[in-house]
C-alpha positions as CSV (number, residue, x, y, z in Angstrom):
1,X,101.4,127.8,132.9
2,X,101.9,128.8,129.5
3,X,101.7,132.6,128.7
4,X,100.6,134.2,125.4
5,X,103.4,135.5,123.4
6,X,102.1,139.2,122.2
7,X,101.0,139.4,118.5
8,X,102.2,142.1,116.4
9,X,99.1,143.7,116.7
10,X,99.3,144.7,120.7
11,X,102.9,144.6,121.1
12,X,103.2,148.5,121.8
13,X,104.1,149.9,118.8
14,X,101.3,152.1,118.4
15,X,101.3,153.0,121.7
16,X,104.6,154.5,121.3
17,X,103.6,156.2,118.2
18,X,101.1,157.6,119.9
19,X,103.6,159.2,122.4
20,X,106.0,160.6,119.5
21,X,103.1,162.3,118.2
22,X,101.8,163.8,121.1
23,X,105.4,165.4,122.3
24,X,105.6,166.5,118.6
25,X,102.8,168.4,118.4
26,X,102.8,170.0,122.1
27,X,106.0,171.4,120.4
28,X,104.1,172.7,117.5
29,X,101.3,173.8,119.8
30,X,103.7,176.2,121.9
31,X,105.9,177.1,119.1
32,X,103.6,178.6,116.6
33,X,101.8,181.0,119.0
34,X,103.9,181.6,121.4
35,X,107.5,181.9,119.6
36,X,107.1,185.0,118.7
37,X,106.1,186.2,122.0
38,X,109.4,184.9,123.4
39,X,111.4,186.7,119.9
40,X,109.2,190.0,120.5
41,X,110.2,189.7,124.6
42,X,113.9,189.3,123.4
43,X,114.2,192.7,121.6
44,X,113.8,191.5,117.9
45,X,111.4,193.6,115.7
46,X,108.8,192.7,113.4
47,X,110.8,191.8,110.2
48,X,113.6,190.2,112.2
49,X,110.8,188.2,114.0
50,X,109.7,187.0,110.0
51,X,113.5,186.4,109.3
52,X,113.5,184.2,112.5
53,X,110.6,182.2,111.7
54,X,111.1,182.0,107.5
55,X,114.2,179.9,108.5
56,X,112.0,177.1,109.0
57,X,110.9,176.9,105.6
58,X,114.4,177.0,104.1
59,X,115.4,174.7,106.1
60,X,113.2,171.8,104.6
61,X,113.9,172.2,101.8
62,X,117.7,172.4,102.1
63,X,118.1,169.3,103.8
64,X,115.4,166.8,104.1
65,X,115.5,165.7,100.3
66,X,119.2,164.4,100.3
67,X,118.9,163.3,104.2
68,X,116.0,160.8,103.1
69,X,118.1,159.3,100.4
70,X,121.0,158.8,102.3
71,X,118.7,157.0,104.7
72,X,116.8,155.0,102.2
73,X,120.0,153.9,101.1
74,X,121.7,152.9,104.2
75,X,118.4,150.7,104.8
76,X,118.2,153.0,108.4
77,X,115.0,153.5,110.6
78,X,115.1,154.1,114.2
79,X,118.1,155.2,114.2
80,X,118.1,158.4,111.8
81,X,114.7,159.7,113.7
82,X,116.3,159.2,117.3
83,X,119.1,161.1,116.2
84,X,117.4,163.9,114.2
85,X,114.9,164.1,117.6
86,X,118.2,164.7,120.4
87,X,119.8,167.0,117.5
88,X,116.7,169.0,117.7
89,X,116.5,169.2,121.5
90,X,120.2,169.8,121.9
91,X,120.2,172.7,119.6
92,X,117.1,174.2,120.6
93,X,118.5,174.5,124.2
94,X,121.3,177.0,122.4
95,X,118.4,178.8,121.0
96,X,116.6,179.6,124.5
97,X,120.3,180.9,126.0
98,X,120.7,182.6,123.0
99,X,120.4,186.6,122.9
100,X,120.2,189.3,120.4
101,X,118.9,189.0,116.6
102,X,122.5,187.8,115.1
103,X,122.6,184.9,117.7
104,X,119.3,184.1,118.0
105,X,118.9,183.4,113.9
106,X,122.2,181.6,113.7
107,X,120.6,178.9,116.0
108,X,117.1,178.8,115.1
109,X,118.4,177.9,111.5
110,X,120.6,174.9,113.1
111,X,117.9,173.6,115.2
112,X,115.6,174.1,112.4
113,X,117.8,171.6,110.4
114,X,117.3,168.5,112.5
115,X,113.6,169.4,113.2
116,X,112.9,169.5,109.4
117,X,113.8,165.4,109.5
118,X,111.8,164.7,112.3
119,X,107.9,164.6,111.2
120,X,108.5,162.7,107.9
121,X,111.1,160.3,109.5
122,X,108.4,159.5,111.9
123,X,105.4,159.2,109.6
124,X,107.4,157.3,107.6
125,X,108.7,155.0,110.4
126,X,104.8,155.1,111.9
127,X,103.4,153.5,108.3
128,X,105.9,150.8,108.2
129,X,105.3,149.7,111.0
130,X,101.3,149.9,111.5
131,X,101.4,148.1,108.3
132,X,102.9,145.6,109.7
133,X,100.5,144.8,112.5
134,X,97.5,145.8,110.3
135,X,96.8,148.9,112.5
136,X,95.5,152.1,110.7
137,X,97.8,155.1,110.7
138,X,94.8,157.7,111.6
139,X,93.5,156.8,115.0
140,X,97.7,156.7,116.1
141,X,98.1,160.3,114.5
142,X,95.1,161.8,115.9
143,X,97.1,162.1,119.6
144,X,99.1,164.8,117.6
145,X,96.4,166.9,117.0
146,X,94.8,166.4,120.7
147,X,97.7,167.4,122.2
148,X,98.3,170.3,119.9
149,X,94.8,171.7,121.1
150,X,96.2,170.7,124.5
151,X,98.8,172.9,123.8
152,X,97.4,175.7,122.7
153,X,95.4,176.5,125.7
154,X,98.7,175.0,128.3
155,X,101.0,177.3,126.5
156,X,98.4,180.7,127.3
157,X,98.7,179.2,130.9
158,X,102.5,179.2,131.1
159,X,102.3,182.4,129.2
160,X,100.6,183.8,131.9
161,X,102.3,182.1,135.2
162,X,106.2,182.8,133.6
163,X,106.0,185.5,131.6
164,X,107.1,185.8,127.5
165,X,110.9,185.7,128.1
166,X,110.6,182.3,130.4
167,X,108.0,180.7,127.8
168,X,110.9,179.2,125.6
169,X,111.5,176.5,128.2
170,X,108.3,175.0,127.8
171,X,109.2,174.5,124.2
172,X,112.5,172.5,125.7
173,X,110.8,170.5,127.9
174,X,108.4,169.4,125.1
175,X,111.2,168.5,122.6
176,X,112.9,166.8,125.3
177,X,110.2,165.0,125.5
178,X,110.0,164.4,121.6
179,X,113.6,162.8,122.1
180,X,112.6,160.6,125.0
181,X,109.6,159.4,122.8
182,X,111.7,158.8,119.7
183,X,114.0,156.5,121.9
184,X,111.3,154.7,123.4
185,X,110.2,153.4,119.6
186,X,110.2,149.8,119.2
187,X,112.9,148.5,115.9
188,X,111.7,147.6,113.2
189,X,113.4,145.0,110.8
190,X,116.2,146.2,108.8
191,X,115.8,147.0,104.6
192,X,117.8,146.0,102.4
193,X,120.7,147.8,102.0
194,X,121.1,147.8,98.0
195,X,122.7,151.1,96.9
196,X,121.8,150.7,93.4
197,X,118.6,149.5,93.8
198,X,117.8,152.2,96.1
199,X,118.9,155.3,93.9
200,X,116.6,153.9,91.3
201,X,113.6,153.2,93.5
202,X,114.3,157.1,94.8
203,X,114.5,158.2,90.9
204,X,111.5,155.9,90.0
205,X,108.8,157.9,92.3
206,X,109.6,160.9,90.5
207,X,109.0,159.0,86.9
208,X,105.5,158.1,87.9
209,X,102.4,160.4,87.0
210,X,100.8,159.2,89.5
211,X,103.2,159.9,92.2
212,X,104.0,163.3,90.8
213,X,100.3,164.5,90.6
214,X,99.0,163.0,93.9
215,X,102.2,165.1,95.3
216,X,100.8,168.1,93.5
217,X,97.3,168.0,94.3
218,X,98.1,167.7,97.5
219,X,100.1,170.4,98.0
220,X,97.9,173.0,96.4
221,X,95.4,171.5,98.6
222,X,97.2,171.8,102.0
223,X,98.7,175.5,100.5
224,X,95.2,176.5,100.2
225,X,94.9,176.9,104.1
226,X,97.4,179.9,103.7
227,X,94.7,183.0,104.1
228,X,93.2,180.9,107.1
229,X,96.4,180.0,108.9
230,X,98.0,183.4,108.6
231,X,95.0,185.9,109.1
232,X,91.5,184.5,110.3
233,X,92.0,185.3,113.8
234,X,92.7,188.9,112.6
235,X,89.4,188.7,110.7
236,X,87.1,187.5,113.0
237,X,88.7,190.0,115.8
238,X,87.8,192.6,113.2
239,X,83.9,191.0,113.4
240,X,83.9,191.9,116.6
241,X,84.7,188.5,118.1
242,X,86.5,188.1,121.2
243,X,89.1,185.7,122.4
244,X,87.7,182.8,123.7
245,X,85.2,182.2,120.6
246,X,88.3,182.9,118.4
247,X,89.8,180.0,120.0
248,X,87.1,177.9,120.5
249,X,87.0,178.3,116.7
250,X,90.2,176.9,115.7
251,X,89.6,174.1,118.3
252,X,86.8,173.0,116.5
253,X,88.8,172.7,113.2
254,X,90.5,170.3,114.8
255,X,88.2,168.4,116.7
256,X,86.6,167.7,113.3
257,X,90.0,166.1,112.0
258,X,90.5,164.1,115.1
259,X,87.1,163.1,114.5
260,X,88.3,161.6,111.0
261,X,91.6,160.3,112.4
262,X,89.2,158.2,114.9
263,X,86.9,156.2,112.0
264,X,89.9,156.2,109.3
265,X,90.5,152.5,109.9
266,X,86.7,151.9,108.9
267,X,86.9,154.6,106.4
268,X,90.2,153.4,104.3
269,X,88.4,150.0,103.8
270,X,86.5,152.0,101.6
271,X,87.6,154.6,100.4
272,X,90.8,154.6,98.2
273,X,93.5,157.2,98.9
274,X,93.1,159.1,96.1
275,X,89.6,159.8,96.1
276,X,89.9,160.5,99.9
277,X,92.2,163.2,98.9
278,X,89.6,164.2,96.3
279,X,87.1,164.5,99.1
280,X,90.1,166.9,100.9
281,X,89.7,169.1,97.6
282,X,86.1,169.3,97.6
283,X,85.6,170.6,101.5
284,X,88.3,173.0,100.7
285,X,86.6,174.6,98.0
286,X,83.6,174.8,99.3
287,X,84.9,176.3,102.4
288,X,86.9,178.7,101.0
289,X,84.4,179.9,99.0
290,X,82.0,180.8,101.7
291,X,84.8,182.3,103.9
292,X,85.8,184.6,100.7
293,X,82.2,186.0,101.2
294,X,82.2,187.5,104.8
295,X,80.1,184.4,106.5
296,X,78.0,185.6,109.2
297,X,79.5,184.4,113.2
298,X,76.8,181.6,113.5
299,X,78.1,179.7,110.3
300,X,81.9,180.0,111.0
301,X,81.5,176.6,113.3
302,X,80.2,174.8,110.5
303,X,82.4,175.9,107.6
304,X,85.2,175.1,110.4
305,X,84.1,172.0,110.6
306,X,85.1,171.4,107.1
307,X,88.7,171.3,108.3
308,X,88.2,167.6,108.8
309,X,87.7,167.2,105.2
310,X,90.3,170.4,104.0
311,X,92.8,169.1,106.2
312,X,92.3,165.7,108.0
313,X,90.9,163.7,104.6
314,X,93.6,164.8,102.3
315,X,96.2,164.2,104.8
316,X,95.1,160.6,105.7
317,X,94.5,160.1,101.7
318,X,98.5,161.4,101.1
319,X,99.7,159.3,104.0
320,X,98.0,156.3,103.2
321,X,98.7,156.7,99.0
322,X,102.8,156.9,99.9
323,X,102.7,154.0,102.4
324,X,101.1,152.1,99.2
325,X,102.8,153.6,96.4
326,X,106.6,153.4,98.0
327,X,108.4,150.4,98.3
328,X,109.7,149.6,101.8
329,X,113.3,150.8,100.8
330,X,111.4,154.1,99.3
331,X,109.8,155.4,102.9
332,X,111.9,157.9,103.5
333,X,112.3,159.2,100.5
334,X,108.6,159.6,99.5
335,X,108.1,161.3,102.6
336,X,110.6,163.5,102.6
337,X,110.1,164.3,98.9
338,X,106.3,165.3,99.8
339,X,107.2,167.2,103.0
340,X,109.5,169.4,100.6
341,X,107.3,170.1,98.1
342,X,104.3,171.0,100.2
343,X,106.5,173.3,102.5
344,X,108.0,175.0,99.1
345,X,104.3,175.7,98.1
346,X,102.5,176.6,101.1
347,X,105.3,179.1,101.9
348,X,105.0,180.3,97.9
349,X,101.0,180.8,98.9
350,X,101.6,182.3,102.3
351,X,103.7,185.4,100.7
352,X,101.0,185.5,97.7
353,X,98.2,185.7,100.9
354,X,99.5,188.8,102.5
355,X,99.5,190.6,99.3
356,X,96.1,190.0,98.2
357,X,94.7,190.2,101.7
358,X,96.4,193.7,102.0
359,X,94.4,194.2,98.6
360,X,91.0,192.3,98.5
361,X,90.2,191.5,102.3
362,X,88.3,188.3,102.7
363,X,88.2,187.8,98.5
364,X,91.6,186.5,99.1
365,X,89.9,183.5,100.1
366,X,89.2,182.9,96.2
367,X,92.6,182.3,95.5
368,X,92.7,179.7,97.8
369,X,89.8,178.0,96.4
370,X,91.4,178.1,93.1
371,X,94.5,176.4,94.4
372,X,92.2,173.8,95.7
373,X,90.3,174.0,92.1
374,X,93.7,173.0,91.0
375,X,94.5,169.9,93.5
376,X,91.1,168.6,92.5
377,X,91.4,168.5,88.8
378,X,94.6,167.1,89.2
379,X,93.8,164.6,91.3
380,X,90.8,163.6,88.8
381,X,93.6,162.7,86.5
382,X,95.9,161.1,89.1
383,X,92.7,158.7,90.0
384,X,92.4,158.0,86.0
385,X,95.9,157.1,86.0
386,X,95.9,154.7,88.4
387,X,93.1,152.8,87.0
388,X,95.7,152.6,84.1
């Protein structure tokens, strides 16, 4: 009896994907509520708490750019993202036993180093290889985003059962489980490994308008979720709305992007990147510009909503444009290069969005719509140049 030798399409690959992503983001789901809780239960104030968390923003910067080169030079793929992964895991275990502020900041900023590699050495890695076995990138992502929701409600559980100073070790066992995932990847085929012709792929991105303005527009874009990420909840507590619809509301933002991640396969065949990205712009405008004007409760769902389009469609369009745009032995690099710049922005937009909330209140929103405003005219031009 003769058996069927798997095709690329079904031989696991986006299985395991699916797996990184989902122990990536239950990470991401603890970490970003429920870090501080652990740093506040540990003693450390309210500015050494920002000091704590700012050291993951300096940290992408600092090291990703370089680390992507190297690697795109070196012709490396599992290999770099496996290692970056167990560094991660390894170091964030010496950031649970850590105590006091000195200690506690001198390991965060290691661990934040290897961490900083990991999401654009696995997006990168996930795009070469769905392309491969002509699978779309979206409906493998989305498990990122379930699980982050997933997340978000476990982590109030644990919260609950363990208390705030025993929380951390959830966040251990979910990048332990990051690690495990990143091992379990299949290899992919080995690049080139061309020295020469890899520094000049890594210079060329960076001489292409194209490149540089979808990079741009994007960022601005993504940035412009700074008065939302950093002080909604406060806002609708201060409408009088409790807990649970405060949740419920940030779950439906990302339903609505999972909900995109789903039909991207269909949508991509036709929709270009760049105008998908252009879409991104659009919902971002037009939700900011409602939310700058005090929306009544029963419209927040729907404006929410628009988080699919804010969010999810100019994240699939900047995915989907690098996979295109960089040559296989420019992955890395083009990832890393965006991750950079959109961290360096969104963290320039989040310190702008604490003063002028302090100022204006929910007018603060209009800033963000003008940084949208921004990605979208730029992107206007980027989808004129590439006709070109």
């Amino acid at each position: 009896m003769a058996f069927r030798r798997p095709s690329p399409r079904d031989d696991g690959f986006a299985l395991r994907m699916a797996l990184l992503y989902a122990a990536i983001f239950a990470f991401a789901g603890i970490q970003i509520p429920y870090l501080p809780v652990w740093l506040q239960a540990k003693g450390l104030n309210a500015q050494e708490i920002g000091l704590v968390l700012a050291t993951a923003m300096v940290a992408r910067p600092v090291i990703v750019p370089g680390a992507m080169r190297i690697i795109d030079r070196r012709g490396w793929a599992k290999g770099p993202l496996v290692g970056a992964a167990w560094a991660a895991c390894i170091t964030f275990v010496a950031v649970a036993l850590s105590d006091g502020f000195a200690a506690i900041i001198v390991t965060f900023a290691i661990s934040a180093l290897p961490q900083a590699l990991v999401m654009p050495l696995a997006d990168a890695y996930a795009l070469r290889g769905l392309a491969v076995r002509e699978r779309a990138y979206g409906p493998v992502r989305l498990w990122g985003s379930v699980t982050f929701i997933a997340a978000n409600l476990g982590g109030g559980y644990v919260l609950e059962r363990v208390g705030a100073s025993q929380v951390i070790w959830a966040l251990v066992a979910t990048i332990a489980a990051t690690a495990l995932s990143a091992s379990m990847l299949m290899p992919l085929a080995p690049v080139s490994r061309d020295p020469a012709a890899s520094n000049q792929s890594a210079l060329s991105l960076w001489r292409s308008p194209v490149f540089v303005a979808v990079v741009a527009a994007t960022s601005l874009i993504q940035a412009s979720h700074a008065v939302l990420y950093g002080f909604a909840s406060l806002q609708w507590e201060a409408k009088g709305l409790d807990g649970p619809v405060i949740g419920a509301l940030w779950a439906i933002g990302v339903v609505a992007e999972i909900g995109l991640f789903a039909v991207s396969g269909r949508v991509m065949t036709w929709v270009r990147p760049i105008d998908l990205i252009g879409l991104g712009a659009i919902g971002a405008v037009l939700r900011w510009t409602a939310m700058a004007f005090d929306p009544p409760a029963p419209l927040l769902p729907m404006l929410q909503c628009l988080h699919g389009l804010s969010f999810g469609a100019t994240h699939l369009g900047a995915m989907h444009f690098l996979a295109g745009f960089a040559a296989e032995r420019q992955g890395a690099t083009a990832q890393g290069d965006y991750s950079t710049v959109v961290a360096v922005v969104f963290a320039a937009e989040m310190g702008l969005a604490g003063v002028l909330v302090g100022q204006f209140g929910a007018y603060a929103y209009l800033a963000m719509t003008a940084s949208a405003l921004a990605g979208a005219a730029i992107i206007a031009g980027a989808r004129r140049l590439g006709r070109t």
